[in-house]
DRENKE-39197 format. One line per field, with one value per residue: residue in three letters; x, y, z of N, C-alpha, C in turn; residue number from 1. Coordinates in steps of 0.2 Angstrom, whole numbers. Example, Ala and Ser with C-alpha at 12.3 -4.5 7.8 and 13.67 -1.06 7.14 Angstrom:
2
rest <- [ALA/SER]
n.c1 <- [66/64]
n.c2 <- [-28/-11]
n.c3 <- [39/35]
ca.c1 <- [62/68]
ca.c2 <- [-22/-5]
ca.c3 <- [39/36]
c.c1 <- [66/64]
c.c2 <- [-16/0]
c.c3 <- [39/39]
nr <- [1/2]
This chain:
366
rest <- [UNK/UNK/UNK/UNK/UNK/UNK/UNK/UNK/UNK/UNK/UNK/UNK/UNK/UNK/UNK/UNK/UNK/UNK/UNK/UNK/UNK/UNK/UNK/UNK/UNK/UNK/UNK/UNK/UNK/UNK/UNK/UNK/UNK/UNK/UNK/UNK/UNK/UNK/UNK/UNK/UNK/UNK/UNK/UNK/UNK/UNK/UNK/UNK/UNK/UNK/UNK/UNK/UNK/UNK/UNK/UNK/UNK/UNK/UNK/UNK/UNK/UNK/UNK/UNK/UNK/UNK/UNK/UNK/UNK/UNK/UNK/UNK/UNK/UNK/UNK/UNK/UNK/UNK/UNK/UNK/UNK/UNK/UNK/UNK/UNK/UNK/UNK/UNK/UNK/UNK/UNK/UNK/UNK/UNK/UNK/UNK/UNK/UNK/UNK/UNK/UNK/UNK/UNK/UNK/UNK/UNK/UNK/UNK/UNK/UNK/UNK/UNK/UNK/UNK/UNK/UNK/UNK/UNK/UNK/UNK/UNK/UNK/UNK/UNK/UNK/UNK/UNK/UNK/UNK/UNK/UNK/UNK/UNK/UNK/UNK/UNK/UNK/UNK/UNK/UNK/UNK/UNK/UNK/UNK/UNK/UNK/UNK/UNK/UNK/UNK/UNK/UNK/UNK/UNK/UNK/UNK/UNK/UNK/UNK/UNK/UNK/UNK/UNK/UNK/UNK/UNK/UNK/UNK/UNK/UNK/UNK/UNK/UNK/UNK/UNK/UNK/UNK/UNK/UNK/UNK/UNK/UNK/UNK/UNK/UNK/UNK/UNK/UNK/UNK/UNK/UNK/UNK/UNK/UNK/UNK/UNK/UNK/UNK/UNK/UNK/UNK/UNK/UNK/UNK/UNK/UNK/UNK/UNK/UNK/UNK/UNK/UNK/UNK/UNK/UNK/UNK/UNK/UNK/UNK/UNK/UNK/UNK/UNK/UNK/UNK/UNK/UNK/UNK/UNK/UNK/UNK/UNK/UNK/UNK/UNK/UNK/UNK/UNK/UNK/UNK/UNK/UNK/UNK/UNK/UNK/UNK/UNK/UNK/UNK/UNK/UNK/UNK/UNK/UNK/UNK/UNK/UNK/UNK/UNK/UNK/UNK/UNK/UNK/UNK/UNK/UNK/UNK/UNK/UNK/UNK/UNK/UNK/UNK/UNK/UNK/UNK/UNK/UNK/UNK/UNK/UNK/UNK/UNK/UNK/UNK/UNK/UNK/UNK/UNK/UNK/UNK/UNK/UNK/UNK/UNK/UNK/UNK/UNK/UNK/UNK/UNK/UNK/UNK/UNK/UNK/UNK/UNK/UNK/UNK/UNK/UNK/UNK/UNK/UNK/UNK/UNK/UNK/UNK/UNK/UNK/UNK/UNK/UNK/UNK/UNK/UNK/UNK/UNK/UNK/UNK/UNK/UNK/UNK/UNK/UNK/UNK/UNK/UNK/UNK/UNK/UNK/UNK/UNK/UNK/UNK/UNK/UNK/UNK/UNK/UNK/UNK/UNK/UNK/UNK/UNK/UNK/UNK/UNK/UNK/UNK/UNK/UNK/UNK/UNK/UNK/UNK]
n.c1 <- [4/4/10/2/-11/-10/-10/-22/-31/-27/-30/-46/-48/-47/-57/-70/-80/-77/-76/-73/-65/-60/-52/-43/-38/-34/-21/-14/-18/-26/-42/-47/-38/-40/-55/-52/-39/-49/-60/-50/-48/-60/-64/-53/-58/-54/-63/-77/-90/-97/-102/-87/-83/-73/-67/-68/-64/-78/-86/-89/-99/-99/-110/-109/-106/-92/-80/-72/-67/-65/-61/-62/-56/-61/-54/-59/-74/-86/-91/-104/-107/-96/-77/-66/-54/-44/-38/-34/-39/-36/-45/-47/-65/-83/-97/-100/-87/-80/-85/-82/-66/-63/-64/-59/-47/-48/-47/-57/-63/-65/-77/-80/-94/-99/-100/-90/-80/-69/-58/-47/-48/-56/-44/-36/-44/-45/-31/-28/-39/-36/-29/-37/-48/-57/-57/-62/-74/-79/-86/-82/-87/-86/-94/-96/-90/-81/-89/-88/-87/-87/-83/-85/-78/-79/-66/-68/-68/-82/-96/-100/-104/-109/-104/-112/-106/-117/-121/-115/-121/-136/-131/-128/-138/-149/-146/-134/-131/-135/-128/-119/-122/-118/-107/-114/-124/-116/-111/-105/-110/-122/-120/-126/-127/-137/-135/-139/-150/-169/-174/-164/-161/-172/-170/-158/-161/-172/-163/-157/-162/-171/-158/-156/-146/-140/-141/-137/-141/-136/-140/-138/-141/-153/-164/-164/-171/-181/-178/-178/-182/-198/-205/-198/-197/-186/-173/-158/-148/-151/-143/-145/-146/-151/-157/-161/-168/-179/-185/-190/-199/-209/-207/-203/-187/-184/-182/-175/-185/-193/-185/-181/-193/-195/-182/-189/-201/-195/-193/-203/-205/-201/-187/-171/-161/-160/-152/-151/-142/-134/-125/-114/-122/-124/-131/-145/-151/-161/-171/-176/-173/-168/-170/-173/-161/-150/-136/-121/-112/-95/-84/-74/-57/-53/-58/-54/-58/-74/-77/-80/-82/-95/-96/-86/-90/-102/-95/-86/-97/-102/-93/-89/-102/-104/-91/-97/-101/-111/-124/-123/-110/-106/-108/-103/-91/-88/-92/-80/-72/-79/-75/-61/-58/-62/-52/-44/-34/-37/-49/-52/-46/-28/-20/-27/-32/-37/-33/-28/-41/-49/-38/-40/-52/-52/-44/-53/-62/-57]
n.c2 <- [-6/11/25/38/31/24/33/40/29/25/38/36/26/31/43/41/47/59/73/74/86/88/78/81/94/89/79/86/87/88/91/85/73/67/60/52/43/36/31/21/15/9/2/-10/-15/-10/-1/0/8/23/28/25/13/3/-16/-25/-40/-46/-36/-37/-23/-12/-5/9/13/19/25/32/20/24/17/14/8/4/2/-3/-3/4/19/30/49/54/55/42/31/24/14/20/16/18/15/8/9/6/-2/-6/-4/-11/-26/-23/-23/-36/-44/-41/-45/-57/-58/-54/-44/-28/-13/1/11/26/41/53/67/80/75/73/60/55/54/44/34/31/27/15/8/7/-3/-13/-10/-4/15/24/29/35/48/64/74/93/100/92/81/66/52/45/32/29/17/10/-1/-16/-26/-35/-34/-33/-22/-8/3/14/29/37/46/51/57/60/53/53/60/51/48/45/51/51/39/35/41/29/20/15/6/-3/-11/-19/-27/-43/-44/-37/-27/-20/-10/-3/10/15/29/25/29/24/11/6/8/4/-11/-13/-10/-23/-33/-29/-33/-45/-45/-53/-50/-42/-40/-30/-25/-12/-9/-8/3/6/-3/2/5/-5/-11/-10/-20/-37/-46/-56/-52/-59/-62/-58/-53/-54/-49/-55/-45/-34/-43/-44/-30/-28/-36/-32/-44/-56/-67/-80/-94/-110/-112/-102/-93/-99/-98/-85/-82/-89/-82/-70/-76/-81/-70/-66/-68/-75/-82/-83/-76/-76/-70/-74/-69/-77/-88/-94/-97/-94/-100/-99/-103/-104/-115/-125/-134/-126/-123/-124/-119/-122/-110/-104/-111/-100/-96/-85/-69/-55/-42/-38/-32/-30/-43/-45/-41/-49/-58/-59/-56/-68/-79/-73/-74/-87/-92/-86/-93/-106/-112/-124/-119/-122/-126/-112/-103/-106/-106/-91/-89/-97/-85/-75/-79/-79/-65/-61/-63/-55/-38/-30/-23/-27/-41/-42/-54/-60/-71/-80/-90/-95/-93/-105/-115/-115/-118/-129/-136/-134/-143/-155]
n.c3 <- [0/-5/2/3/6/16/24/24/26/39/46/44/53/63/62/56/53/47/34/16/15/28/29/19/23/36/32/23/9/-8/-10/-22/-23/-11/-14/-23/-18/-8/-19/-23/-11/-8/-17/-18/-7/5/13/15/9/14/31/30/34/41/37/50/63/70/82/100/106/120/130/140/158/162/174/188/200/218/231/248/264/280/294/306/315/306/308/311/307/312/311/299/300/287/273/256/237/221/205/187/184/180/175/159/154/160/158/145/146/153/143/133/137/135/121/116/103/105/106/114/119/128/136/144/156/150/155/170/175/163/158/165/164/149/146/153/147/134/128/128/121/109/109/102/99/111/117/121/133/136/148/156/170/172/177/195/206/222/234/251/261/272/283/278/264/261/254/263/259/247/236/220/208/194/184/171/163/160/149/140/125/113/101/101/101/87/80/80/72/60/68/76/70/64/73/83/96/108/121/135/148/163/166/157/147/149/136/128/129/127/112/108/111/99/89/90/91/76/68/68/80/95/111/125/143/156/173/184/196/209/210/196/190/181/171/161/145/139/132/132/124/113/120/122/132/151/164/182/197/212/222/212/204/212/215/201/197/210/221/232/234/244/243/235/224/226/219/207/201/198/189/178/177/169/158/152/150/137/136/130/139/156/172/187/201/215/225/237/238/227/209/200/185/170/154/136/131/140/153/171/182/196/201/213/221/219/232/241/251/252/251/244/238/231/224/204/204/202/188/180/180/172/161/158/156/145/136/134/130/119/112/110/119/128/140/155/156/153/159/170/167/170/185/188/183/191/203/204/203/214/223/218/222/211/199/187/184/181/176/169/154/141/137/151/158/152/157/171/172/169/179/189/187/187]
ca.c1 <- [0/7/9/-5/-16/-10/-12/-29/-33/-26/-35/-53/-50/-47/-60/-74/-85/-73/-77/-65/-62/-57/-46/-38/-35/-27/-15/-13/-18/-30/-48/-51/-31/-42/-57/-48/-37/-54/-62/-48/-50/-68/-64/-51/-63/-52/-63/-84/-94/-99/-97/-79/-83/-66/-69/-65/-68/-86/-86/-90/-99/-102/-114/-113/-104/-84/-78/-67/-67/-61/-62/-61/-57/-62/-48/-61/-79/-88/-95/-108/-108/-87/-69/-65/-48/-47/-34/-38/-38/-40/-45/-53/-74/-88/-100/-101/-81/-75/-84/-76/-59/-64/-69/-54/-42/-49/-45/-60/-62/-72/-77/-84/-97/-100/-98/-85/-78/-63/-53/-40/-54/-55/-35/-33/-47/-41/-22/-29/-43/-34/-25/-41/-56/-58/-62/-62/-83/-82/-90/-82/-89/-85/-96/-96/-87/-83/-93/-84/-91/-82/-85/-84/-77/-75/-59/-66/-69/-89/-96/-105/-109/-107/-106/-110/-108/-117/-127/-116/-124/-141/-131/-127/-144/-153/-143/-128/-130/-138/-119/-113/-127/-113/-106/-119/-128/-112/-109/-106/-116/-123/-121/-128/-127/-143/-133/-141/-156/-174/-174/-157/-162/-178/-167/-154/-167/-174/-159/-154/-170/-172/-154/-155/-138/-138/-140/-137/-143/-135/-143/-133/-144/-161/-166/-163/-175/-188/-176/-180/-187/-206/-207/-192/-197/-178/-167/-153/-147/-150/-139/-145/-144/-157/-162/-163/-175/-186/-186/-192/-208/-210/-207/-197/-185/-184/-179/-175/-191/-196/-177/-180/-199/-191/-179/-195/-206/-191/-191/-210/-209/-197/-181/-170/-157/-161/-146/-152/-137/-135/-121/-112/-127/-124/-134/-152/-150/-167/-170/-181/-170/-166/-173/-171/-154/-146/-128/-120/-108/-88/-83/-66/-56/-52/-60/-49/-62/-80/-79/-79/-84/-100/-93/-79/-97/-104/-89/-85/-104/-105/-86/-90/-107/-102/-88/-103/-102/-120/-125/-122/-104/-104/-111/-98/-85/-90/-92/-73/-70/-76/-71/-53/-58/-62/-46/-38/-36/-39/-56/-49/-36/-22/-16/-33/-32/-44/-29/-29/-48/-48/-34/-44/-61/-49/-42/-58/-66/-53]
ca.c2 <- [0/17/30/41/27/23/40/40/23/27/44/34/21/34/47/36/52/63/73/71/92/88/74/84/98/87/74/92/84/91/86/78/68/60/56/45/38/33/28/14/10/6/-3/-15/-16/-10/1/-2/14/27/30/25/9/-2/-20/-30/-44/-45/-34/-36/-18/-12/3/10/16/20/28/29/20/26/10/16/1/5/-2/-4/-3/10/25/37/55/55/53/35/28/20/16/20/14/20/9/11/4/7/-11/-9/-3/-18/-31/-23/-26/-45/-47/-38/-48/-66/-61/-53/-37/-24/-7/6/15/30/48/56/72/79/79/69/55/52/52/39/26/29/26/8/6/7/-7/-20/-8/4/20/30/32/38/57/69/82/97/103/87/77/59/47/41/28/28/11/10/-8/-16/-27/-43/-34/-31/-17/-6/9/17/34/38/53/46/61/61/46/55/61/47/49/40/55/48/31/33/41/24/14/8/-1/-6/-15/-25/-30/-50/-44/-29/-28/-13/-10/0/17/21/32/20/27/22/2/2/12/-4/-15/-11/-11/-26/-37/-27/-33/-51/-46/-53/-41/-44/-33/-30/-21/-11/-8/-11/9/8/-8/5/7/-9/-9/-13/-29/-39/-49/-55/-51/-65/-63/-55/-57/-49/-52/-56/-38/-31/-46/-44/-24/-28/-41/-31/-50/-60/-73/-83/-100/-110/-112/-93/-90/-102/-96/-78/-84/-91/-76/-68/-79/-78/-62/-65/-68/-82/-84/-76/-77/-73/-72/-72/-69/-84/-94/-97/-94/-99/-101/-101/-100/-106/-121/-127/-135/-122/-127/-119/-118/-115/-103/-108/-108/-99/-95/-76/-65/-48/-36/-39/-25/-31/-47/-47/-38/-54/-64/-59/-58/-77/-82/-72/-74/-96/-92/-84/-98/-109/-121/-124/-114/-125/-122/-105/-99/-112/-102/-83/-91/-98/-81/-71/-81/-78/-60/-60/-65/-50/-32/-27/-23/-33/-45/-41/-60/-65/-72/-86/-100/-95/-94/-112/-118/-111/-122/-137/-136/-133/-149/-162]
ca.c3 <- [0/-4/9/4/4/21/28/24/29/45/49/43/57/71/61/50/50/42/29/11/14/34/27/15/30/40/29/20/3/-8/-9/-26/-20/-6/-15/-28/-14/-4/-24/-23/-6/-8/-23/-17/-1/13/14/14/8/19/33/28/41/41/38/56/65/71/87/104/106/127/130/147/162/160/179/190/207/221/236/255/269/285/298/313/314/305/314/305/311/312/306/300/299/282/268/250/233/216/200/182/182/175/173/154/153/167/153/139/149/153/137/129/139/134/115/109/98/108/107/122/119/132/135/149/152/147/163/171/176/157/155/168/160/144/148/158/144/127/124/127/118/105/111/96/100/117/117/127/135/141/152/162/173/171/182/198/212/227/239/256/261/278/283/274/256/259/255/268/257/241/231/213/203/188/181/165/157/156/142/134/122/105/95/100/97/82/76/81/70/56/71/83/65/63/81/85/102/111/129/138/155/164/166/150/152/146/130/125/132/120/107/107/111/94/86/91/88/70/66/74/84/102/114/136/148/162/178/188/202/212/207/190/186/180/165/158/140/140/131/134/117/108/122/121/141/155/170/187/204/216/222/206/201/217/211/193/199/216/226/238/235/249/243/229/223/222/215/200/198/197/185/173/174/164/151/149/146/130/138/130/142/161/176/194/205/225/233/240/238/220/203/196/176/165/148/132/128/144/161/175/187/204/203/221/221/221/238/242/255/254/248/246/234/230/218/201/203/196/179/179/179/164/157/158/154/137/131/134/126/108/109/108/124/132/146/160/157/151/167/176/165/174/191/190/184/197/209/205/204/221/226/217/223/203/198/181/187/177/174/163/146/138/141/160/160/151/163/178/171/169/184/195/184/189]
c.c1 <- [4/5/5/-9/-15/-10/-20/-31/-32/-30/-42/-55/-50/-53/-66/-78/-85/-76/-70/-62/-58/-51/-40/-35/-29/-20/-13/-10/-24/-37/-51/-42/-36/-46/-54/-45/-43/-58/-58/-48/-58/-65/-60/-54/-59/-56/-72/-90/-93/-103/-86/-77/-77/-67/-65/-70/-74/-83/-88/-96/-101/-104/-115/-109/-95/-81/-73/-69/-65/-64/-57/-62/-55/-58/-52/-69/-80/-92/-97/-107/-99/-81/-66/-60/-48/-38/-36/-35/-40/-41/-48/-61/-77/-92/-97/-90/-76/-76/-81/-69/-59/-63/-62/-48/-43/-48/-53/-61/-68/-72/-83/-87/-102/-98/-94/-83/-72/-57/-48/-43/-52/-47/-36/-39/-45/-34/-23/-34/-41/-33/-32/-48/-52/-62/-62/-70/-84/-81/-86/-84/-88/-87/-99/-90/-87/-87/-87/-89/-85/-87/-82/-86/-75/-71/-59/-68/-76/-92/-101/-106/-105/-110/-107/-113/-108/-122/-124/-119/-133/-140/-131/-135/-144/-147/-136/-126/-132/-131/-116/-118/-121/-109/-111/-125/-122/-107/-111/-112/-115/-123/-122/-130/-134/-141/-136/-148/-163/-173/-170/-157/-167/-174/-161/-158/-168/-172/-156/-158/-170/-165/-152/-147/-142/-139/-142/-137/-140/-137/-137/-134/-150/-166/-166/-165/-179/-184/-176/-183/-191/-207/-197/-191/-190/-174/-163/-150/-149/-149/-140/-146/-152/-162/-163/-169/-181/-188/-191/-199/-209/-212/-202/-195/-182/-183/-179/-180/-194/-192/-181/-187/-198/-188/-186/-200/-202/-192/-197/-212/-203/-189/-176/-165/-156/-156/-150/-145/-139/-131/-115/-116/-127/-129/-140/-152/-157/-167/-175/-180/-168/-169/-170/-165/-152/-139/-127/-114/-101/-86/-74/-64/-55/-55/-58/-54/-68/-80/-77/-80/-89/-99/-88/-84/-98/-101/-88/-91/-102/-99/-89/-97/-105/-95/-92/-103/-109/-118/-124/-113/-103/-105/-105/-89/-85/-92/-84/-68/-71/-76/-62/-53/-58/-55/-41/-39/-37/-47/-57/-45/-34/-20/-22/-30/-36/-39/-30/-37/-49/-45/-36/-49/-57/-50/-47/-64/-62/-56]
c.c2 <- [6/23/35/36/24/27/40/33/23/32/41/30/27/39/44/42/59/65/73/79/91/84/78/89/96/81/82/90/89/87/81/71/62/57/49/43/34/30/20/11/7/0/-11/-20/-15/-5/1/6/21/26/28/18/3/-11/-24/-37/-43/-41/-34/-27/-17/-7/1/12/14/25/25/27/19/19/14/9/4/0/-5/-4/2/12/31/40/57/52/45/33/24/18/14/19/18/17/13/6/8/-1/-12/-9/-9/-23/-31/-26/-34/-44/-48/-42/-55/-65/-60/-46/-34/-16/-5/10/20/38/50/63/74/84/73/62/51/48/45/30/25/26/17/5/1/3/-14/-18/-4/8/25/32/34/44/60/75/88/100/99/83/69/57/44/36/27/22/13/2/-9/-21/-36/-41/-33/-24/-14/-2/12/23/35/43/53/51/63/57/47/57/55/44/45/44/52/40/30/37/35/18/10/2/-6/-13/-19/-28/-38/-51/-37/-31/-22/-13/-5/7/20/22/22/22/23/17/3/5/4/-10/-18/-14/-17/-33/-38/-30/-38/-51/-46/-49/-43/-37/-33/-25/-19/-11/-6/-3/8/2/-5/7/0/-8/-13/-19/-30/-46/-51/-53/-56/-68/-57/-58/-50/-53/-51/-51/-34/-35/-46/-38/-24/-33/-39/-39/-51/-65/-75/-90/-103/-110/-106/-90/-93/-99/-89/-78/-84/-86/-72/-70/-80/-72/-61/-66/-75/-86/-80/-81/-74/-75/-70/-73/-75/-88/-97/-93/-100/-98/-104/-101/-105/-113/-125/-129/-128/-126/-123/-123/-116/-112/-109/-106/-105/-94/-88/-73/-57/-42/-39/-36/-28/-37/-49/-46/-46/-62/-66/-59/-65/-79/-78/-71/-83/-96/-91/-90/-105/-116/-120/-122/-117/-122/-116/-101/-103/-106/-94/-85/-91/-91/-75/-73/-78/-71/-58/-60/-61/-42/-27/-30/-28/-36/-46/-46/-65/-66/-78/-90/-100/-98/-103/-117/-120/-117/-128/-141/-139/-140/-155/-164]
c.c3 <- [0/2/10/7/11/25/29/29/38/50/48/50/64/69/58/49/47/36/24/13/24/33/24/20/34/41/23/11/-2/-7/-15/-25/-17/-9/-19/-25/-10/-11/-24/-18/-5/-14/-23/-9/5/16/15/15/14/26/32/35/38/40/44/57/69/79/93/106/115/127/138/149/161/167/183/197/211/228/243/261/274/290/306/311/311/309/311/309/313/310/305/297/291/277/263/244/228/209/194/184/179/172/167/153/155/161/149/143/149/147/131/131/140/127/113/107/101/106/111/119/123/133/144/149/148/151/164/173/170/158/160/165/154/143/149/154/136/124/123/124/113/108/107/96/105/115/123/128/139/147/159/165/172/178/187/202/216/234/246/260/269/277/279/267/256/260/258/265/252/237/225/209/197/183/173/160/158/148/135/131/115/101/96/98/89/77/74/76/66/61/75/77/63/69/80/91/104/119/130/147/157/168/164/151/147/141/123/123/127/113/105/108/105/89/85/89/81/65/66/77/91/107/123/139/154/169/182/196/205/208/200/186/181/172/159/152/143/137/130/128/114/112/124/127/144/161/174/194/207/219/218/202/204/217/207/195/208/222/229/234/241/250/235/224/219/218/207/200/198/189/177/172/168/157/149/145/139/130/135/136/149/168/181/198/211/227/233/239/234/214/202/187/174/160/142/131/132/152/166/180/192/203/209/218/224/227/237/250/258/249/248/243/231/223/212/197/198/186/176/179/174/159/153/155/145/132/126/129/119/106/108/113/126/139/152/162/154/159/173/177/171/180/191/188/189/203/211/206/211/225/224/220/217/203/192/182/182/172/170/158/145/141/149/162/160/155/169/179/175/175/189/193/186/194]
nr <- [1/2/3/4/5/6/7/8/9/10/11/12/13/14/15/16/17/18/19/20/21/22/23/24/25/26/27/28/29/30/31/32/33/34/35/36/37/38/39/40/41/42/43/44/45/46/47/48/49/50/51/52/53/54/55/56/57/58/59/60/61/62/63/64/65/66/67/68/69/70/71/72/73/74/75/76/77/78/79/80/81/82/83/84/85/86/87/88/89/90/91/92/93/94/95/96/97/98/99/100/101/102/103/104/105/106/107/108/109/110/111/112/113/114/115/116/117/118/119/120/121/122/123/124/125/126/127/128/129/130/131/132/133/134/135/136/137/138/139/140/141/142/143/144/145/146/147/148/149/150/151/152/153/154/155/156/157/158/159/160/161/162/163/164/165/166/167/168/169/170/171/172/173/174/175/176/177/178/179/180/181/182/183/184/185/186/187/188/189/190/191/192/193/194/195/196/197/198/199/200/201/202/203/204/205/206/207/208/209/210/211/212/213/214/215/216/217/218/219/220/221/222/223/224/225/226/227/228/229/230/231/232/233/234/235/236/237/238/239/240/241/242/243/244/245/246/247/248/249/250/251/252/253/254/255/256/257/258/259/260/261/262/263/264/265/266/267/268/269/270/271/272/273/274/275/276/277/278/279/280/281/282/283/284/285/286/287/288/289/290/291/292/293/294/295/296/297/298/299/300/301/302/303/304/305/306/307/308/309/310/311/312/313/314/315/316/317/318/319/320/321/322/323/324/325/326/327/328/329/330/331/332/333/334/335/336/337/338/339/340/341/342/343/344/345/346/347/348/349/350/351/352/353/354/355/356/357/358/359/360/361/362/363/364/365/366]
């Protein structure tokens, strides 16, 4: 490829909505130079029409929360009303961001879709992000702050209270997704966390249904059930925990019984593949194709950070999934992963890859 044709090709993959006159501005070319150079890239197909969309491997795409979290451990009992001894952490999260990272660090092709501002928050998720996503779609804002959450852990890793300054992800709107349709219509799977406001969730919904791509929802919390789309028709997974599912059909679970019968309203309502998690107690697994089953929870003896876990769940479930094992062990998969999470002081433990993960299963199946 000659070195125009590389300039270009280069600036499309970091810019895809580029006009040919901004091209030409900033390879300092002219403008009928690019089109002809973008004539041949279409024509030998490195290129595929407009938006100037690159051809890749199918892509993972995550829609949702990208923050920073800051982790406080209380050295004694907590004591409201006064000063409490503590020693502090600081990481990159964000639910849909932590998956992206899983997900990027088992070896698959992701890209982040979110909005931040454009402070030093960003810099540090970007710097910790980059290498396992594409962030060439995250929107920055200026007149906002990125999102942080700061936890409040006692001396065995649980958490007794938590902050979050998450007001900029009212921004992330239809008009901005509807920037990102050339990807989000040639996604392998759509994952979305429940950061995003409701109209965003039936807006991907939609999209995703309309396009038959895959599409897993992740809850992020008991509040934020009410952002559920209205029919749940053609959603592929939904992985949520036990208070968020007694939230969403205002009930009790109180044994396995009412668990799995929780689980199965899900899928009533359209759901092919629905996760209730609990804690230590383990996992209830339902779905269109499959008997309902109770997984207990892998035991382990330390547990150093709660934080992160769940994200190191869904992960392992919808990596083992699109590799195409049955859901028994897909879900076995994202249990052994966030097991070992727990046992890290990383939000993403550092030392993932698929061979680890697979060595991990192996191991825990002897």
């Amino acid at each position: 490829m000659e070195s125009k044709e590389l300039k270009v090709l280069t600036y499309l993959r970091n810019n895809p909505y580029a006009s040919q006159q901004e091209m030409a501005d900033a390879l300092k070319m002219s403008r009928p130079a690019v089109a002809n150079i973008i004539s041949q890239l279409i024509k030998s197909g490195k290129i595929i029409g407009r938006a100037y969309i690159l051809p890749e491997n199918k892509e993972i795409i995550c829609i949702g929360g990208a923050n920073v979290d800051r982790k406080y451990i209380v050295k004694d009992q907590l004591q409201m009303g006064t000063s409490n001894p503590t020693t502090s952490l600081q990481s990159i999260g964000g639910v849909a961001r932590n998956i992206a990272e899983n997900l990027g660090r088992l070896g698959n092709t992701v890209r982040l879709l979110t909005v931040v501002g454009n402070d030093m928050e960003y810099a540090s998720i970007e710097k910790a992000s980059s290498h396992w996503m594409n962030l060439f779609s995250v929107e920055k804002l200026v007149n906002y702050s990125t999102g942080t959450y700061s936890a409040v852990l006692d001396q065995q890793g649980e958490m007794l209270f938590a902050l979050a300054n998450m007001d900029i992800y009212d921004q992330l709107t239809v008009e901005y997704m509807k920037k990102q349709e050339a990807y989000l219509t040639n996604a392998q799977m759509l994952i979305i966390d429940m950061n995003c406001p409701k109209d965003v969730m039936e807006y991907i919904h939609a999209l995703a249904v309309g396009n038959k791509i895959p599409l897993a929802i992740i809850p992020v919390s008991s509040p934020k059930m009410n952002r559920m789309p209205e029919n749940l028709e053609g959603i592929e997974w939904l992985i949520t925990n036990k208070d968020e599912a007694e939230t969403y059909f205002q009930t009790q679970i109180v044994d396995e019984e009412s668990w799995k019968r929780t689980a199965e309203a899900f899928v009533q309502k359209g759901i092919r593949h629905v996760i209730i998690t609990n804690g230590s107690k383990g996992v209830v697994c339902a779905g269109k194709e499959i008997e309902t089953l109770f997984m207990p929870a892998i035991q382990t003896e330390q547990v150093v950070d709660v934080t992160g876990a769940g994200d190191a769940f869904v992960s392992g479930v919808l990596h083992a999934s699109l590799d195409g094992v049955e859901v028994k062990q897909a879900v076995l998969t994202g249990m052994i992963n966030a097991t070992k999470t727990l046992q890290s002081v990383d939000t993403v433990r550092t030392e993932l890859t698929k061979l680890k993960l697979t060595n991990e299963l192996e191991e825990y199946l002897k």
